[in-house]
C-alpha positions as CSV (number, residue, x, y, z in Angstrom):
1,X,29.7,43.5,-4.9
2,X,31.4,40.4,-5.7
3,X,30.0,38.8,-2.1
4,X,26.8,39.7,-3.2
5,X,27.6,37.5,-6.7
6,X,28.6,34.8,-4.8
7,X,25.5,34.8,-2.1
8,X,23.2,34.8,-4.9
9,X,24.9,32.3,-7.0
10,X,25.0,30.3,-3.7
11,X,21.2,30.8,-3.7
12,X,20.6,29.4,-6.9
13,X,22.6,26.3,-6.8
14,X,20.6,25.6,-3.6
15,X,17.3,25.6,-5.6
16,X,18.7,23.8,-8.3
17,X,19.7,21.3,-5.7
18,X,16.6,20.6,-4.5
19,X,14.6,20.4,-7.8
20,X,17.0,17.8,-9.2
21,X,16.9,15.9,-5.6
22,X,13.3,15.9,-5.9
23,X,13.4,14.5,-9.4
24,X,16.1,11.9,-8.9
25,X,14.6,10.8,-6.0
26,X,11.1,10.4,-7.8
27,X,12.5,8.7,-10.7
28,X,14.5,6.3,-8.3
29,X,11.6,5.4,-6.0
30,X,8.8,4.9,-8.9
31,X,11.9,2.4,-10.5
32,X,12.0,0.5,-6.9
33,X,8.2,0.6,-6.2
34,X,7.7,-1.0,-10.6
35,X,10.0,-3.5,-10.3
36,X,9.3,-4.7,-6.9
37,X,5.0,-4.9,-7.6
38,X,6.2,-6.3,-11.1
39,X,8.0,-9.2,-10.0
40,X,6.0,-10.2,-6.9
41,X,2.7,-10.2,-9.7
42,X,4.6,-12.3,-12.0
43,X,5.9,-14.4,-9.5
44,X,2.1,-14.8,-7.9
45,X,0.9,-15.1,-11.6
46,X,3.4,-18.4,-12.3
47,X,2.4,-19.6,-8.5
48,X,-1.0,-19.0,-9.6
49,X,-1.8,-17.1,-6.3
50,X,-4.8,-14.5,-6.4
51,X,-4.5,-11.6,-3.9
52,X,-8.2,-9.9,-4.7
53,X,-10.6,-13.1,-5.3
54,X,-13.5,-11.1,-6.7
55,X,-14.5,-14.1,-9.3
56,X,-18.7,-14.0,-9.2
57,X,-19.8,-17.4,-7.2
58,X,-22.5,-19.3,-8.4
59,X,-25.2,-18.7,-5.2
60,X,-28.1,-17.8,-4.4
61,X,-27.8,-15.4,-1.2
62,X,-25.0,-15.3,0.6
63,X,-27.0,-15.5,3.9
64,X,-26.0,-18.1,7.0
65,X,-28.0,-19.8,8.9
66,X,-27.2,-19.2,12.4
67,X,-28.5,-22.0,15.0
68,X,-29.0,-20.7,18.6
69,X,-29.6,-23.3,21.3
70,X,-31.6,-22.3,24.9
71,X,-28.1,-22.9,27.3
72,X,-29.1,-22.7,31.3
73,X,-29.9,-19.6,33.2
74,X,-25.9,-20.4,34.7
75,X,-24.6,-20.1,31.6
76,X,-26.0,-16.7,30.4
77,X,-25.0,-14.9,34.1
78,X,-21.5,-16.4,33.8
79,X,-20.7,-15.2,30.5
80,X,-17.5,-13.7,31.3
């Protein structure tokens, strides 16, 4: 009787272990993962750095003209 006690005492302890790992360990990273986006945007912010430059440009088309010159039949068989 009393090893049965303990085995299921032992059994609870073990899931209680693992739900508050899980919960420290959540709380810890989402701390580290804050604080470290936090001050690498401030710091970008004061260096006045933008990572996503999605600022609408004044243009008409983005299109590029692409110029192709005729190059020599040599050139086109020894492309590689």
């Amino acid at each position: 009787m009393p090893k049965k006690l303990f085995e299921s005492f032992k059994s609870f302890l073990g899931h209680l272990g693992r739900i508050i790992s899980g919960i420290v360990s959540f709380i810890l990273l989402a701390i580290v993962y804050f604080t470290g986006i936090g001050v690498v945007s401030i710091v970008m912010k004061i260096f006045g750095k933008h990572f996503l430059d999605i600022k609408k440009q004044k243009k008409e088309s983005n299109w590029q003209e692409h110029k192709v010159e005729k190059q020599s039949l040599e050139h086109y068989y020894r492309t590689f």
